[in-house]
BATORMAR-275289 format. One record per residue (C-alpha): y, x, z; residue number from 1. Coordinates in steps of 0.5 Angstrom, whole numbers, plus 2048, in hexadecimal, padded with zeros to 3 digits. Each point is the difference from the previous one (the first is absolute). Last residue first. Layout:
BEGIN
> py,px,pz,nr
> Y,X,Z,NUM
...
END
This chain:
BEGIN
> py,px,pz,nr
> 83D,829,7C7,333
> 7FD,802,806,332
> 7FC,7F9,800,331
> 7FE,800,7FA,330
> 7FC,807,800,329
> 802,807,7FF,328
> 7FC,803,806,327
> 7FA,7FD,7FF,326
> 7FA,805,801,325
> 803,806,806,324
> 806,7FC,804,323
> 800,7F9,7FF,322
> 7F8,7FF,7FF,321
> 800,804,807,320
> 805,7FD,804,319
> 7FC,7F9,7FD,318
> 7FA,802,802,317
> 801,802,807,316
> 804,7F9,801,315
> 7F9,7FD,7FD,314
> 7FC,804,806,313
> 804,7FF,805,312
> 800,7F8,7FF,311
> 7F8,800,7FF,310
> 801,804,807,309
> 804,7FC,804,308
> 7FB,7FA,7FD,307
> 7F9,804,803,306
> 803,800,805,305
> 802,7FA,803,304
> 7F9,7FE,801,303
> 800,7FF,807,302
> 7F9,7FD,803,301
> 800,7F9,803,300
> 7F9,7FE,804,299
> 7FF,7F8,7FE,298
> 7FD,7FB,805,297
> 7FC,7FB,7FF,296
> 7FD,7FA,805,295
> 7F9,7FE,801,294
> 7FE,7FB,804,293
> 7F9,7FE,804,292
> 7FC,7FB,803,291
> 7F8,801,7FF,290
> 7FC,7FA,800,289
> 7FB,7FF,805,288
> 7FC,7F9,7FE,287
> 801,801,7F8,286
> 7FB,806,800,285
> 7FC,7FE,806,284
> 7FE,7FA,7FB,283
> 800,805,7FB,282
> 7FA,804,804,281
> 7FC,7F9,800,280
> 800,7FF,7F9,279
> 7FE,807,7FF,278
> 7FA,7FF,804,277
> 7FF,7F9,7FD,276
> 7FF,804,7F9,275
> 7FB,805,803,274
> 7FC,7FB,803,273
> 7FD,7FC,806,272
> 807,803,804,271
> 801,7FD,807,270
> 807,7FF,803,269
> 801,801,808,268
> 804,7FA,802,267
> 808,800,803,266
> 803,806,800,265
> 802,7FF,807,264
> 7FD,807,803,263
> 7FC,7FD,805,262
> 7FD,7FA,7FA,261
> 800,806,7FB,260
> 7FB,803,805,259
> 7FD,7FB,801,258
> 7FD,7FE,7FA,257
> 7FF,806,7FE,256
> 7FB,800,806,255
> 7FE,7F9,7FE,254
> 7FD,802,7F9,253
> 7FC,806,801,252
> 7FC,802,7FA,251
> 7F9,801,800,250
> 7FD,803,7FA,249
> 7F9,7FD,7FD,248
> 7FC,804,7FB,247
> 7FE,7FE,7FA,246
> 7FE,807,7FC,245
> 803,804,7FB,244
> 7FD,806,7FC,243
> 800,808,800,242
> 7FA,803,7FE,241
> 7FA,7FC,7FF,240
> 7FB,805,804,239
> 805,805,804,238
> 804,7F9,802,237
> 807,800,800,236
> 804,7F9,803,235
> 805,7FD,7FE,234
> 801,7F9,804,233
> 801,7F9,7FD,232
> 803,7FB,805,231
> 7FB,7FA,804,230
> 805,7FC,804,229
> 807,7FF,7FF,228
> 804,805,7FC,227
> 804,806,802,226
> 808,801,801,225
> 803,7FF,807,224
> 807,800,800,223
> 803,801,806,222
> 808,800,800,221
> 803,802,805,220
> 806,800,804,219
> 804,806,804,218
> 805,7FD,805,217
> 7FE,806,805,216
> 7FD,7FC,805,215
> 7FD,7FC,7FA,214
> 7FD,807,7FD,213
> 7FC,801,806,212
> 7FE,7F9,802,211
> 7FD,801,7F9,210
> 7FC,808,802,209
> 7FE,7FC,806,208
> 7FD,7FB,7FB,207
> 7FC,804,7FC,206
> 7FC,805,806,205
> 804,806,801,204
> 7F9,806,802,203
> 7FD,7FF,7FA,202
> 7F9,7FC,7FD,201
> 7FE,7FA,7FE,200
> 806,7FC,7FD,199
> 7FD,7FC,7FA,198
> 800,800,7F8,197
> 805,800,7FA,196
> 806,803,802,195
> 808,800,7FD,194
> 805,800,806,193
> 808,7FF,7FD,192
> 804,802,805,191
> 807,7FE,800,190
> 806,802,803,189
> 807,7FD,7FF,188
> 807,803,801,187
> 7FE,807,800,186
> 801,804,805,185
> 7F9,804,801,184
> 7FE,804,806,183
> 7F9,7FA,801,182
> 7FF,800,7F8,181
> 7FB,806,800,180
> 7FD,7FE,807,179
> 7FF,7FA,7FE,178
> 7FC,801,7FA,177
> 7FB,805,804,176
> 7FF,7FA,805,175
> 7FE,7FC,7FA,174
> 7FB,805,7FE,173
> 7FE,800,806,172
> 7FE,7F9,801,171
> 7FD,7FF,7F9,170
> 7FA,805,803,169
> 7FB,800,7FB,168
> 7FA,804,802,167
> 7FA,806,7FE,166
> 805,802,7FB,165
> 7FC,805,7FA,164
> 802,7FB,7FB,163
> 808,802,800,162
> 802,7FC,7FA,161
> 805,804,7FD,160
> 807,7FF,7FF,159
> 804,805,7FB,158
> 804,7FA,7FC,157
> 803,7FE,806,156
> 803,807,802,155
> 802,801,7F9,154
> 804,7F8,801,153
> 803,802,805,152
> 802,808,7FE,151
> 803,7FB,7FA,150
> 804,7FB,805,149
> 804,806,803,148
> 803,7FC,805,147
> 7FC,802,806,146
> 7FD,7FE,805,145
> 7FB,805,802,144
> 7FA,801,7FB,143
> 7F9,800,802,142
> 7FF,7FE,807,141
> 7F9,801,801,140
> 7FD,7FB,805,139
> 7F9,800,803,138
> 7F8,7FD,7FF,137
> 803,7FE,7F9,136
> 808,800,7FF,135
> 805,802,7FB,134
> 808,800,802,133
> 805,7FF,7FB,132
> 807,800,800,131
> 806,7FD,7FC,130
> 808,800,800,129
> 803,7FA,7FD,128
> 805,800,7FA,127
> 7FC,800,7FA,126
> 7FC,7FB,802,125
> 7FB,7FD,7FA,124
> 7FD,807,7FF,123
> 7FC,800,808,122
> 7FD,7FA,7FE,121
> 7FE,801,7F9,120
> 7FD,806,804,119
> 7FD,7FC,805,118
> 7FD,7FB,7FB,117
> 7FC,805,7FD,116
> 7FE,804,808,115
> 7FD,7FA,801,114
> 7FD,7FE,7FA,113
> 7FD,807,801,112
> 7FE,801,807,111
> 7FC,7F8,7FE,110
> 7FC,803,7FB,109
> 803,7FF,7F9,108
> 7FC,7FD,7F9,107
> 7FF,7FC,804,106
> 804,7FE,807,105
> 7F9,7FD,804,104
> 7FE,808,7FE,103
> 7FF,801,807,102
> 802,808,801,101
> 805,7FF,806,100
> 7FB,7FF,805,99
> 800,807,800,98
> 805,800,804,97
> 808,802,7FD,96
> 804,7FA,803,95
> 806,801,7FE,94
> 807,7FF,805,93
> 806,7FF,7FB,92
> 806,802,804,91
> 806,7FE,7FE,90
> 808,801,802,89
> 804,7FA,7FD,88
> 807,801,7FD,87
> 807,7FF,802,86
> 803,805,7FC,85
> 807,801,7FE,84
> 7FF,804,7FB,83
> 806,804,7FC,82
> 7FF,801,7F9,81
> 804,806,7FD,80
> 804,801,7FA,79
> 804,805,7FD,78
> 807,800,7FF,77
> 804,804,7FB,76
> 808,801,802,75
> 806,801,7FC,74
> 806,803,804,73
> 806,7FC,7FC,72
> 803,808,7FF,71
> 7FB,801,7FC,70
> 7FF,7FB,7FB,69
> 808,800,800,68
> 7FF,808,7FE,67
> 7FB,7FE,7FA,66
> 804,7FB,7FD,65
> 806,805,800,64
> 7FC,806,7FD,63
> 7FE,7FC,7FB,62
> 806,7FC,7FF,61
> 802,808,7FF,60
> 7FA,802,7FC,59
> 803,7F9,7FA,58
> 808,803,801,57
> 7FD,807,7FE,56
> 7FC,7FD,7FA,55
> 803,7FA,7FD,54
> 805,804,7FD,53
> 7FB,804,7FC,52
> 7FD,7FA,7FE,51
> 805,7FE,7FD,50
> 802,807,7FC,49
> 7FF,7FC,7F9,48
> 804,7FA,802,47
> 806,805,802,46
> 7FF,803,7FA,45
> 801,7FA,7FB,44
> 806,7FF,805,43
> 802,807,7FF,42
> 800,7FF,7F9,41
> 804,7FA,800,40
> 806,802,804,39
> 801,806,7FB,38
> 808,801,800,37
> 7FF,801,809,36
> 804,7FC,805,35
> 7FC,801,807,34
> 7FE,7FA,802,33
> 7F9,803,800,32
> 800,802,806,31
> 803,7FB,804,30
> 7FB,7FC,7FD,29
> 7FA,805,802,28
> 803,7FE,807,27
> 800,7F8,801,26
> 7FB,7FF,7FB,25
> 7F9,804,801,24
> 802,803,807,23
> 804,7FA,803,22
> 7FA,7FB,7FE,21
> 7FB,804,802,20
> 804,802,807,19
> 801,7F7,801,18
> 7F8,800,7FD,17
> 7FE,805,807,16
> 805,7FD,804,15
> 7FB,7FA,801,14
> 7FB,805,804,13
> 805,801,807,12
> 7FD,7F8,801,11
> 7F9,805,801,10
> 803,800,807,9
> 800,7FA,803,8
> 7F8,802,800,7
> 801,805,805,6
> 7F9,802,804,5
> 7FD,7FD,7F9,4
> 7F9,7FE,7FF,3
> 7F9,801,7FC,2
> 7FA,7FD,802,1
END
């Protein structure tokens, strides 16, 4: 963006016609009024030299122009946006057992669908701070909060089943996830808890772990993802190989029920499906919306310069064309 410190100034810029004006008229007519036997001639003359006449009356415009240009003080602005944020901070706590391997969400397991639905998730709130804890028999926090939603999607990405978990323990992983948001100030706090099976194992049980996040005014959103009764299962025999066989998975509703009942979110959400599952993270979506304002500013930078020295550089080439190329042109006559 382009400015003026003393616009008022360019006003200087109407002499340059009332200095032409006098250059071309006022003056070379006192020139020629000159009595003179051969009158004629001379105009001819006169209408060969034209532009020579112009020449020094056209670099002294210049010279004028680029000194009016100066002395406004121009000035470039740059633009920068400034965030006034009043965003959400997001733990997505991930259930990582080997349960997570169901093939209920085909052609995905259910870590897959989850981690699919995640990361479209993730990409839709460009203003929120996101982290990611992963929990089987204990709770690994992946990425703190961050605002660098690629890092997030990456440590989705790498999310792995830990099928050598001897348990699930739904209670520590959310303990992990208040611990990540307990030193935040954002104005709202969230915790989305994705697990398909049962807590049984781990020192924090569930629901301590939500009474933990409601005294510190932290909800929770449980999704329990998963199939009811009978789901396939990979299993790799040294005979036939890799194949899929029913197995039933307990998913423990009512805890998560009562964990978003202590945390005042309502009633725990259950996906049968990959498309369910991503309409439920929409639903979260819509419900914590991400209040913010952007304001611009501009950085100014003087560019004075550049014109004091184009003024320069025309008044050197004047003296110069006077004294050494042109010295018996027009406008010494």
């Amino acid at each position: 963006m382009l400015k003026f410190g003393h616009p008022w100034l360019l006003l200087i810029l109407l002499t340059i016609p009332t200095y032409l004006w006098w250059e071309l008229k006022y003056k070379k007519g006192q020139k020629s009024s000159l009595p003179h036997s051969r009158v004629n001639m001379l105009r001819q003359l006169a209408m060969h030299q034209l532009p020579y006449q112009l020449l020094y009356p056209g670099l002294r415009s210049l010279i004028l122009l680029c000194l009016c240009i100066a002395v406004a003080q121009p000035r470039w602005g740059v633009r920068s946006r400034d965030i006034s944020n009043k965003g959400v901070d997001i733990v997505l706590a991930v259930d990582i057992s080997g349960s997570m391997l169901a093939m209920d969400f085909a052609p995905q397991n259910r870590l897959g669908a989850a981690v699919s639905v995640a990361k479209d998730f993730v990409s839709r709130r460009p203003n929120d701070r996101f982290a990611l804890v992963a929990f089987s028999e204990y709770a690994l926090t992946q990425i703190p909060l961050t605002f660098d939603h690629q890092a997030m999607i990456n440590s989705l990405e790498k999310l792995q089943v830990n099928e050598q978990a001897s348990g699930t323990a739904i209670g520590m992983g959310l303990a992990k996830a208040v611990a990540r948001l307990s030193k935040s100030s954002a104005k709202s706090r969230i915790i989305i808890l994705i697990t398909d099976g049962v807590n049984n194992t781990g020192e924090i049980d569930p629901l301590t772990a939500a009474q933990m996040a409601k005294e510190l005014g932290i909800k929770v959103y449980p999704i329990g993802v998963g199939s009811q009764g009978m789901v396939p299962f990979p299993y790799s025999d040294p005979i036939f190989g890799n194949r899929f066989i029913n197995t039933f998975i307990e998913l423990d509703m009512p805890t998560l029920n009562k964990i978003a009942e202590i945390t005042n979110t309502g009633k725990a959400a259950m996906a049968t499906d990959a498309k369910l599952l991503g309409s439920i993270m929409s639903q979260i979506d819509r419900l914590e919306k991400t209040q913010w304002t952007a304001k611009f500013s501009y950085n100014f930078s003087e560019q004075f310069m550049p014109f004091l020295w184009l003024a320069f550089g025309l008044l050197l080439l004047e003296i110069l064309l006077k004294s050494f190329v042109m010295p018996l042109l027009p406008d010494q006559l």
